[in-house]
Residue, then its C-alpha position, 0 to 999 in steps of 0.5 A: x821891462x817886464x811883458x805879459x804876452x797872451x796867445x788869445x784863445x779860439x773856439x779851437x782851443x776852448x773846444x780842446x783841439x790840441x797843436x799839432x806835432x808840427x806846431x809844437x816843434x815850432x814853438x819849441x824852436x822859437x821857446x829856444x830862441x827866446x831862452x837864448x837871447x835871455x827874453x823868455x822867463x816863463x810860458x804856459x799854455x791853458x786848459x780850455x774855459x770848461x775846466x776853469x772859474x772865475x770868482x765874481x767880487x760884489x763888495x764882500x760877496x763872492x759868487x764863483x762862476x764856472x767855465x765854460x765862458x762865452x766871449x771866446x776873443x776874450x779868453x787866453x789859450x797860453x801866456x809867456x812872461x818875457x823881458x825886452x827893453x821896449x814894447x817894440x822889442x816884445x811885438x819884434x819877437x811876436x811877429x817872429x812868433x809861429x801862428x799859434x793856432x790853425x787859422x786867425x789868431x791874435x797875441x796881445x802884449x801888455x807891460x807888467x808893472x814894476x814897483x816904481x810904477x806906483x809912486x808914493x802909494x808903495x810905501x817903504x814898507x809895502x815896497x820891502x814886503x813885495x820885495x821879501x815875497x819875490x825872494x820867498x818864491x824864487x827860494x821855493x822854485x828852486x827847491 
């Protein structure tokens, strides 16, 4: 099972406060672990909601709103993509996790779906498609 784990923003990140020495040596500590026991395929963290968008969709209508964004504790400040065997694997190595910010802070995991999810809706065709896309991107990132 694959899980999108999203570091919830605060009005420290989206003020542009940046971790620590400190903080960045503990999360790289806890990045290695995560590498070596096979789990972590990707992390990133995020600029603040200023320098960011969003596009509204109404119908064919497109309307592109700019940052910054309001609702802080809806905001993500940084994601990892891991690969653990349950949900509670992934929170298991969440509570490991060093708090990501100077104060509360909140982690939400959230299972990624895989092709089997959708059933009959992913035809044999769209399913081959999907599956030709992945092997394109993996041969792109390791130009």
């Amino acid at each position: 099972m694959r899980f999108m784990v999203m570091v919830k923003a605060t009005a420290d990140s989206e003020a542009g406060v940046m971790p620590s020495e400190q903080m960045f040596a503990e999360m790289g500590k806890f990045n290695e672990e995560l590498v070596k026991a096979g789990v972590m395929e990707a992390g990133e963290g995020l600029h603040p909601s200023s320098k960011g968008a969003r596009v509204r969709f109404s119908g064919k209508d497109r309307k592109v709103i700019d940052g910054p964004f309001a609702e802080t504790k809806e905001l993500v400040a940084g994601f990892w993509i891991w690969k653990c065997a349950s949900l509670q694997e992934a929170i298991e190595w969440v509570k490991r996790c060093p708090n990501p910010m100077p104060g509360d802070s909140d982690i939400e995991v959230r299972q990624i779906f895989a092709a089997e999810d959708f059933g009959d809706a992913l035809t044999p065709e769209l399913r081959e498609q999907e599956e030709r896309l992945r092997a394109q991107v993996e041969k792109d990132k390791a130009k």
